[in-house]
FIKEGU-178665 format. One record per atom (N, C-alpha, C): atom name; x, y, z. Coordinates in nm, 4 decimals, padded with zeros to 6 digits, m for minus. Each point is the difference from the previous one (the first is absolute). Layout:
<atoms>
+------+----------+----------+----------+
! site !        u !        v !        w !
+------+----------+----------+----------+
!   CA !        X !        Y !        Z !
...
+------+----------+----------+----------+
</atoms>
This chain:
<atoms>
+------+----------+----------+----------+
! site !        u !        v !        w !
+------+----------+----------+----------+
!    N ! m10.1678 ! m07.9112 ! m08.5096 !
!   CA !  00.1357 !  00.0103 !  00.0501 !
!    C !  00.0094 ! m00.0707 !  00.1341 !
!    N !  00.0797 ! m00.1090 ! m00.0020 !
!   CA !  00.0542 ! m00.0473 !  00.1528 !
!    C !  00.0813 !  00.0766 !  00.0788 !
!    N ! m00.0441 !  00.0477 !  00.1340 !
!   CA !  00.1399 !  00.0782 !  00.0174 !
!    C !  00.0770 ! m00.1060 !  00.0442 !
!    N !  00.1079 ! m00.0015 !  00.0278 !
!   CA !  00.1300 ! m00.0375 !  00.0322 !
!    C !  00.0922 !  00.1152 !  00.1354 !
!    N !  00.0891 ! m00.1137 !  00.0982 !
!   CA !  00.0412 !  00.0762 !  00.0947 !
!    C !  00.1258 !  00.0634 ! m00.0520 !
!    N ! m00.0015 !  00.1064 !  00.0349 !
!   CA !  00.1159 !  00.0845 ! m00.0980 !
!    C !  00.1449 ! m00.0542 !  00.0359 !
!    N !  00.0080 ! m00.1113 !  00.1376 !
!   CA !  00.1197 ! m00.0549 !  00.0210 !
!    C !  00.0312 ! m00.1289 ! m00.0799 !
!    N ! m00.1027 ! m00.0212 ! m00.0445 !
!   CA !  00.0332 ! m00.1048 ! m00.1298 !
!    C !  00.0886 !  00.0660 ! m00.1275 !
!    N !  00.0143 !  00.1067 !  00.0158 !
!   CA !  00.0527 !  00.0490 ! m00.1305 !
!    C !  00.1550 !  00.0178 !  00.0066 !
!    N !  00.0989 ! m00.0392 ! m00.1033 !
!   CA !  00.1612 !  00.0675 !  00.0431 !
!    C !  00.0342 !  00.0613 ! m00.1505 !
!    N !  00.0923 !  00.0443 !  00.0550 !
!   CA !  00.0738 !  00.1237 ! m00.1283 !
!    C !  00.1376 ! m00.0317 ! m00.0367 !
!    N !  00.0105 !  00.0314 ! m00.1431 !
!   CA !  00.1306 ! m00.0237 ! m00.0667 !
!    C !  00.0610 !  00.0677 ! m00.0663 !
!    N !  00.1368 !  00.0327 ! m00.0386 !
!   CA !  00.0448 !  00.0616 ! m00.1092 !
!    C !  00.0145 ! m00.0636 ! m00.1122 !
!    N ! m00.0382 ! m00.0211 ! m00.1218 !
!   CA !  00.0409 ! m00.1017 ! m00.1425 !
!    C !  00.0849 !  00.1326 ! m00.0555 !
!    N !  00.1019 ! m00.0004 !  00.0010 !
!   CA !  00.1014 !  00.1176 ! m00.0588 !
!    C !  00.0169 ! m00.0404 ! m00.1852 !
!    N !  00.0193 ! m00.1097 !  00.0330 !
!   CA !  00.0170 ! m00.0528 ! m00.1759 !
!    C ! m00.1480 !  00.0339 ! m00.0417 !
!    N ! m00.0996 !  00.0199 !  00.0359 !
!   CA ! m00.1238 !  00.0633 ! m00.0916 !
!    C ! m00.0426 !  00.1223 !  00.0384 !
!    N !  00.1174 !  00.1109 !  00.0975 !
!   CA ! m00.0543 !  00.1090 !  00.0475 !
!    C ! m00.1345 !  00.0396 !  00.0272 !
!    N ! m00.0368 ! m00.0610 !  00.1046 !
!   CA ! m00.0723 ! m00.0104 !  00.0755 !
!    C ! m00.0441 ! m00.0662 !  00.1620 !
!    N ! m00.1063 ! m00.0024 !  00.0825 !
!   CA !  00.0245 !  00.0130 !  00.1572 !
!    C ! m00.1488 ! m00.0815 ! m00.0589 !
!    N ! m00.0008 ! m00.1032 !  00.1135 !
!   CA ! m00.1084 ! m00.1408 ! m00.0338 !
!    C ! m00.1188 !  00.0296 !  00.1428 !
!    N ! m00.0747 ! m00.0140 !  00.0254 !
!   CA ! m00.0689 ! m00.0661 !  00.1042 !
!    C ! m00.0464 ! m00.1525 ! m00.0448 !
!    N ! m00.0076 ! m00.0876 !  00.0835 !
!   CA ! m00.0202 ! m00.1380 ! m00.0073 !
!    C ! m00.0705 ! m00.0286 !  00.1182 !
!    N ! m00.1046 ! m00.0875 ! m00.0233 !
!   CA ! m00.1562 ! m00.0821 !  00.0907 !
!    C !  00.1033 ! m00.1813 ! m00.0438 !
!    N !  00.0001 ! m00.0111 !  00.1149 !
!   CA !  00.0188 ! m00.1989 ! m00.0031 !
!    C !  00.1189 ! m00.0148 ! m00.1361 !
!    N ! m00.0291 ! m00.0410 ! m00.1088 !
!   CA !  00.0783 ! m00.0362 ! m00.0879 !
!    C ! m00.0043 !  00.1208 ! m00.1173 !
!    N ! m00.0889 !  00.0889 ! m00.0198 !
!   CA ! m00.0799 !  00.0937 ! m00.1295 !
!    C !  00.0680 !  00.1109 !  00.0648 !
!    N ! m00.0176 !  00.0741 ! m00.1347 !
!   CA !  00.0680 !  00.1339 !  00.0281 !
!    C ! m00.1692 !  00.0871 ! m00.0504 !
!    N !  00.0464 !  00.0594 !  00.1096 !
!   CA ! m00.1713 !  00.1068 !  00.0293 !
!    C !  00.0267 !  00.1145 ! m00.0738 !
!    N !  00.1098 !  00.0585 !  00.0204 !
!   CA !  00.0210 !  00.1512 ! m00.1079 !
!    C !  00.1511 !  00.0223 ! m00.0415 !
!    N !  00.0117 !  00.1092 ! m00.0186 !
!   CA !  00.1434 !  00.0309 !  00.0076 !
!    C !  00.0092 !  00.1684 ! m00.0527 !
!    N !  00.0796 !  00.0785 !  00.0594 !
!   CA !  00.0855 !  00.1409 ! m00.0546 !
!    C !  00.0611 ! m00.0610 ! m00.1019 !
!    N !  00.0282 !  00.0714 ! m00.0625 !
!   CA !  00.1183 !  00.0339 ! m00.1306 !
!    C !  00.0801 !  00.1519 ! m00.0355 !
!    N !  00.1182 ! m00.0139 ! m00.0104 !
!   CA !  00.0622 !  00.0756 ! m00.0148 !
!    C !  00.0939 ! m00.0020 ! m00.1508 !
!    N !  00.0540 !  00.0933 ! m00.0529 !
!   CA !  00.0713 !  00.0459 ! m00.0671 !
!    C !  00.1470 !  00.0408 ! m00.0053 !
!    N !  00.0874 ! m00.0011 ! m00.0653 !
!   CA !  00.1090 !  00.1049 !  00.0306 !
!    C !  00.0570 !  00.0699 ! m00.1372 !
!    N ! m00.0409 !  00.1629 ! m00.0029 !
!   CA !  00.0448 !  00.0314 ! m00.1173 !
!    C !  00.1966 !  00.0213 !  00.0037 !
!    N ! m00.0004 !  00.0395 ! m00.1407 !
!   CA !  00.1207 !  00.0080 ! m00.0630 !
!    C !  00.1147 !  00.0774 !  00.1105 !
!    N ! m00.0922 !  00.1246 !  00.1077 !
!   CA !  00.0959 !  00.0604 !  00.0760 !
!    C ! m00.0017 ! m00.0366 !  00.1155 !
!    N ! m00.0244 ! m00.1475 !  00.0460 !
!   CA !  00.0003 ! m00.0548 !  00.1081 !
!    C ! m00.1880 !  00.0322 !  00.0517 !
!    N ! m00.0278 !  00.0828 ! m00.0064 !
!   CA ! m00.1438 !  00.0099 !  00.0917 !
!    C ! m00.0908 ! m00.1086 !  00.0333 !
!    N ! m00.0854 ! m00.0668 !  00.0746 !
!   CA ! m00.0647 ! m00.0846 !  00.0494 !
!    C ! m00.1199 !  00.0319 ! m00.0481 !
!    N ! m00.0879 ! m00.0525 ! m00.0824 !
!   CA ! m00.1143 !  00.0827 ! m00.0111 !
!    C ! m00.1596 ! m00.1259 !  00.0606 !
!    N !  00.0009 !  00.0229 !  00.0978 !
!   CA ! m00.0952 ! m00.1498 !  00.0118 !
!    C ! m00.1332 !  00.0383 ! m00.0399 !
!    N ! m00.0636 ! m00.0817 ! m00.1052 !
!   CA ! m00.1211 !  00.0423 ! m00.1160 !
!    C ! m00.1250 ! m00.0835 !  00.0206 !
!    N ! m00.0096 ! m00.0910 !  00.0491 !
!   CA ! m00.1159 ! m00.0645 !  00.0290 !
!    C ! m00.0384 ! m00.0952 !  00.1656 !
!    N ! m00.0931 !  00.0004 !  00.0507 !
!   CA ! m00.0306 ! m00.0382 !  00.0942 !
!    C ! m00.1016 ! m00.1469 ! m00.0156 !
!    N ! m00.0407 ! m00.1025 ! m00.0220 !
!   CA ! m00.0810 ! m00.0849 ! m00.0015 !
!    C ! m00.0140 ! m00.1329 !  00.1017 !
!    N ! m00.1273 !  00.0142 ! m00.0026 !
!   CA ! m00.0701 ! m00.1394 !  00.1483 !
!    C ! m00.0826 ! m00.0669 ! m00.0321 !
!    N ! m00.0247 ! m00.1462 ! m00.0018 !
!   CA ! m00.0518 ! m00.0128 ! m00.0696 !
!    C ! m00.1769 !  00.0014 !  00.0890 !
!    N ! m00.0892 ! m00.0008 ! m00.0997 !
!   CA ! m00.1719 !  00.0197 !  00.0549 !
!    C ! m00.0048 ! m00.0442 !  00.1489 !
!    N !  00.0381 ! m00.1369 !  00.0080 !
!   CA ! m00.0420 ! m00.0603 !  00.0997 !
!    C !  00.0800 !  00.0290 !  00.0920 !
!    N !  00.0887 !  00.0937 ! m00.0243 !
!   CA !  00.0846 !  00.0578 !  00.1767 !
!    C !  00.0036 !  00.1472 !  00.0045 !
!    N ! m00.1081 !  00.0554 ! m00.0756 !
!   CA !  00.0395 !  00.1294 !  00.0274 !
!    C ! m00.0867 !  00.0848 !  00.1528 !
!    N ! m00.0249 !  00.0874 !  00.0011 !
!   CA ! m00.0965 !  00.0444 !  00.0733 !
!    C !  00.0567 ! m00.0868 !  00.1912 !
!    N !  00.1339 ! m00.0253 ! m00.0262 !
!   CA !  00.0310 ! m00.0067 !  00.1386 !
!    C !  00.1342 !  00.0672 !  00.0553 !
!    N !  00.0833 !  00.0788 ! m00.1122 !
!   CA !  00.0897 !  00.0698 !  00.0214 !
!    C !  00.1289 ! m00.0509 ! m00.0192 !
!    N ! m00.0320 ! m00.1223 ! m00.0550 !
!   CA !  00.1211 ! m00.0752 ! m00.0496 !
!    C !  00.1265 !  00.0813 ! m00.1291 !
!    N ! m00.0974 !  00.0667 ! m00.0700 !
!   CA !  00.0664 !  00.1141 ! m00.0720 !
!    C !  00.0629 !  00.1535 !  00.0650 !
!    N ! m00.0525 !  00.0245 !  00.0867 !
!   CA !  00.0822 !  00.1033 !  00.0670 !
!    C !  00.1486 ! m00.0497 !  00.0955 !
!    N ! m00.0331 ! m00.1310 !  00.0495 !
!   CA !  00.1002 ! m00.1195 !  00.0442 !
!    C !  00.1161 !  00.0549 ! m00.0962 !
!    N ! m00.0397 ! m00.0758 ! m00.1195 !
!   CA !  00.1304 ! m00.0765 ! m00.1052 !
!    C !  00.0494 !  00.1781 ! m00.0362 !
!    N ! m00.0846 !  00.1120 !  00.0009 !
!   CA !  00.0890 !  00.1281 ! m00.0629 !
!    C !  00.0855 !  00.0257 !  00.1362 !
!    N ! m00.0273 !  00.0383 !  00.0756 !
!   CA !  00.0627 !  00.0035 !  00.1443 !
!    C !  00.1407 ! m00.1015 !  00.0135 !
!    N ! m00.0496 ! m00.1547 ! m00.0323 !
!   CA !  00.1123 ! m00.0363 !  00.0100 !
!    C !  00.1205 ! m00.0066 ! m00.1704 !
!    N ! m00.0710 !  00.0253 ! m00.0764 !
!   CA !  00.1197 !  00.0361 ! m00.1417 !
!    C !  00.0350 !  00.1222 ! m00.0001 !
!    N ! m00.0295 !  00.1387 !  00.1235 !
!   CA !  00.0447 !  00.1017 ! m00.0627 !
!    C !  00.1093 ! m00.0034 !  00.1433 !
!    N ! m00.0497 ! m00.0655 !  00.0681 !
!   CA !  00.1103 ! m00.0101 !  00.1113 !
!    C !  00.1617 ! m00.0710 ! m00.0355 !
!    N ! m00.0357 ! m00.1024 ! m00.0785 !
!   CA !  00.1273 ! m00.0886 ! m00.0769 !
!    C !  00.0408 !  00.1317 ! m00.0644 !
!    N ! m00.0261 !  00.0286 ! m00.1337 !
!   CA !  00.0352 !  00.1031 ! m00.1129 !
!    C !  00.0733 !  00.0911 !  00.0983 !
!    N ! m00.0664 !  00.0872 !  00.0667 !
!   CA !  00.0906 !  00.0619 !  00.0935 !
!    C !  00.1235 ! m00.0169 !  00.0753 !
!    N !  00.0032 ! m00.1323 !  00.0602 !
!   CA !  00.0836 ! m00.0074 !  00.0444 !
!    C !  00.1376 ! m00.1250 ! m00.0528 !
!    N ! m00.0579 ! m00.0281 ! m00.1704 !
!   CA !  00.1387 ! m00.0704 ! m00.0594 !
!    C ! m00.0139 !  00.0940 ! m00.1585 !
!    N ! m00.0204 !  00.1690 !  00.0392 !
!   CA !  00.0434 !  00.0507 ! m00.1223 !
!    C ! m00.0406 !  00.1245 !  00.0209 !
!    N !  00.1501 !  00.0810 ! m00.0819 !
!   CA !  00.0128 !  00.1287 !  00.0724 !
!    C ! m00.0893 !  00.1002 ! m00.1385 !
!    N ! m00.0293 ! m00.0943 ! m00.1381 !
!   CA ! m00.0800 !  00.0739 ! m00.0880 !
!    C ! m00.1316 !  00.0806 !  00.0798 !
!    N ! m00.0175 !  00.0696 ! m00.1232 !
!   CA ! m00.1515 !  00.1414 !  00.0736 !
!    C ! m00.1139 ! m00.1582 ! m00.0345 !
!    N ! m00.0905 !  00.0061 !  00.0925 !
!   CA ! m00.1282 ! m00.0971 ! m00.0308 !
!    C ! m00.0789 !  00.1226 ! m00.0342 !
!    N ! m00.1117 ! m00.0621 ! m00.0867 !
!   CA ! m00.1146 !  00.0540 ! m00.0588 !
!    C ! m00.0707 ! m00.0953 !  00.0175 !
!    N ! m00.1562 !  00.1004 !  00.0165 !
!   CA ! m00.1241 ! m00.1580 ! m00.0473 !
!    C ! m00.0818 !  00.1047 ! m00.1169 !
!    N !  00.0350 ! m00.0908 ! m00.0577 !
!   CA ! m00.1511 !  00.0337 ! m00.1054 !
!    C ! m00.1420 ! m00.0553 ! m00.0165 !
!    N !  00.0086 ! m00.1286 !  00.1343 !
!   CA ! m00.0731 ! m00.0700 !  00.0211 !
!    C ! m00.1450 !  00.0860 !  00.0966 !
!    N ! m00.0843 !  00.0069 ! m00.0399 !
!   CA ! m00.1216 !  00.1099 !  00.0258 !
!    C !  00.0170 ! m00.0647 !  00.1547 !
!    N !  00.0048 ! m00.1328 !  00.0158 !
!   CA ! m00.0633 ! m00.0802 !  00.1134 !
!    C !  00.1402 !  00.0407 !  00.1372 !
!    N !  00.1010 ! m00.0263 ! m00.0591 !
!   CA !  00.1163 !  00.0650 !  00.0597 !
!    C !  00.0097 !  00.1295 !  00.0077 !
!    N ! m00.0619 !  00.0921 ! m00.0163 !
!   CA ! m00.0171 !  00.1338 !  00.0181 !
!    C ! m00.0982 !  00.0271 !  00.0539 !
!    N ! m00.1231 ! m00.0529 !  00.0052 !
!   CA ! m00.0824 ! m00.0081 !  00.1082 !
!    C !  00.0674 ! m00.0290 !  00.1581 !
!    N !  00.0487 ! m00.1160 !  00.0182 !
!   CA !  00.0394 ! m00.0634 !  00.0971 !
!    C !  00.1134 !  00.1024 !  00.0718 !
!    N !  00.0893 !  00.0558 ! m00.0528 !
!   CA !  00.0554 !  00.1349 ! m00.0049 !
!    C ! m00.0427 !  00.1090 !  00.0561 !
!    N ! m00.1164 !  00.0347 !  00.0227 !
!   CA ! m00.0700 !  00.0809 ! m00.0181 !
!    C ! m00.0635 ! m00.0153 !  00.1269 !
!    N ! m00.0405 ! m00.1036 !  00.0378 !
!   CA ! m00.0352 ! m00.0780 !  00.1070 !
!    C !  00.0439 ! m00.0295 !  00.1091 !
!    N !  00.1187 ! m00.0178 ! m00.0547 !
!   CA !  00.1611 ! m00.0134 !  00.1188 !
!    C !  00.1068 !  00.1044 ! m00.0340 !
!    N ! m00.0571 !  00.1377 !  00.0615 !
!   CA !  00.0703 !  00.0873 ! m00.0225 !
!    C !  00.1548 !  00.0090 !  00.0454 !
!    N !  00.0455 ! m00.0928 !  00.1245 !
!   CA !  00.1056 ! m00.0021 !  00.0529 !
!    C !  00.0874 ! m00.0427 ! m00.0910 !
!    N ! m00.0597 ! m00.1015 ! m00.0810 !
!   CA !  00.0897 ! m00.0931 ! m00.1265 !
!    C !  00.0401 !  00.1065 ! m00.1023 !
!    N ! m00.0779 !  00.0929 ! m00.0833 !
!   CA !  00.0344 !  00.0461 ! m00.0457 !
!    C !  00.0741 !  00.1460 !  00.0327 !
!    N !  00.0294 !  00.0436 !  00.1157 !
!   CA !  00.1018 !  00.0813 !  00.0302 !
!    C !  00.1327 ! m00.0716 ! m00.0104 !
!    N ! m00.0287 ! m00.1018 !  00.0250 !
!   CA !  00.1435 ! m00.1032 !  00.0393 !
!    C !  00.0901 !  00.0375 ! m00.1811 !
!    N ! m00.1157 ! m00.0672 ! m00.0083 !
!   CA !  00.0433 !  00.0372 ! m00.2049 !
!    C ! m00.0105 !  00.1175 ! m00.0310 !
!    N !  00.0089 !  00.1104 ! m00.0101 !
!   CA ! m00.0393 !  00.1245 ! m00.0187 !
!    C !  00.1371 !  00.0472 !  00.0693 !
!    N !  00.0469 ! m00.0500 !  00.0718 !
!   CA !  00.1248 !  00.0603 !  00.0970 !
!    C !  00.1094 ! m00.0977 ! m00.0341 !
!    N ! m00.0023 ! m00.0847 ! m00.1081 !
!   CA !  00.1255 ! m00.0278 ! m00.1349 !
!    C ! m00.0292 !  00.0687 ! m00.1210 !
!    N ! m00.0881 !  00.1215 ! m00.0036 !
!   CA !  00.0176 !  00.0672 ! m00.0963 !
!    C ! m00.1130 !  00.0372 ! m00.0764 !
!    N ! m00.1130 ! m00.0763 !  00.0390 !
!   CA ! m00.1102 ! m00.0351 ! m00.1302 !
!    C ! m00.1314 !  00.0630 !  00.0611 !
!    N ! m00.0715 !  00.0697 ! m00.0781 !
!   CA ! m00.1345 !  00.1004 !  00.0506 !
!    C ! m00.1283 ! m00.0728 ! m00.0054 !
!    N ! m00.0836 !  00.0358 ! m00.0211 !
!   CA ! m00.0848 ! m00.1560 !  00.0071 !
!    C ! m00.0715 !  00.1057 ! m00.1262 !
!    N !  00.0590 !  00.0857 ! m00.0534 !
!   CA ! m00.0218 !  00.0050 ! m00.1895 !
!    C !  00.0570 ! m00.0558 ! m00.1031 !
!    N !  00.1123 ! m00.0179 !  00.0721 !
!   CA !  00.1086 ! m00.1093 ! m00.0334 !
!    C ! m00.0337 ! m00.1347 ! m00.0674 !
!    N ! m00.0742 ! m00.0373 !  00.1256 !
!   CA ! m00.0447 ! m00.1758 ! m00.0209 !
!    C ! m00.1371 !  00.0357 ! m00.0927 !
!    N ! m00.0538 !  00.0607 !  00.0186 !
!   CA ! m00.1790 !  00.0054 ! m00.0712 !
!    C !  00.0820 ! m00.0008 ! m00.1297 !
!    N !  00.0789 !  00.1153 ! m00.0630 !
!   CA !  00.0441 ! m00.0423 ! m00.1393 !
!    C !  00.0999 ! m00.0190 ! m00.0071 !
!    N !  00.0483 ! m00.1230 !  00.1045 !
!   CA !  00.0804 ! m00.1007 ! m00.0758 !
!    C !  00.0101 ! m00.0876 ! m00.1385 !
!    N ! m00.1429 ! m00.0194 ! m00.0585 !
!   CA ! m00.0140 ! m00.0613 ! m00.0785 !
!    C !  00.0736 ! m00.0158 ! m00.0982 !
+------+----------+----------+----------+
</atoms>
């Protein structure tokens, strides 16, 4: 693994493929993905980075910055069913009061699924 300076990295929303990008130079390194069921809910389900950028926090980056968007351009309940997003959760306890105080328990999100 090369590391890489984590200011090389920027973040995106691709809304037409519901999902939140991280990008190195021209490549896209990982990306969140999200969902939206039938009653509006947000359900974001997978987290991925790819080998060669992980292990520098570039993935706690891109959830931080897609749950910050989701939040603040949509008034649906978010869920993660994403193990890696519920870790990170878990981690950043301040984040998930934030969410928890629009309604949602953090039993909520575990079986969101």
């Amino acid at each position: 693994m090369t590391p890489y300076d984590v200011s090389e990295y920027s973040y995106s929303k691709d809304a037409s493929n519901d999902r939140y990008l991280v990008h190195h130079d021209d490549e896209v390194a990982g990306f969140m993905s999200y969902h939206r069921r039938p009653d509006g809910t947000v359900v974001v389900d997978h987290t991925i980075v790819d080998q060669a950028h992980q292990n520098q926090g570039i993935a706690g980056r891109l959830v931080g910055f897609g749950l910050r968007d989701l939040e603040a351009t949509t008034e649906a309940p978010i869920i993660a069913t994403c193990d890696y997003v519920n870790l990170w959760l878990r981690r950043n306890p301040e984040y998930a009061e934030q969410l928890a105080a629009r309604g949602h328990s953090a039993d909520q999100r575990q079986r969101g699924r």
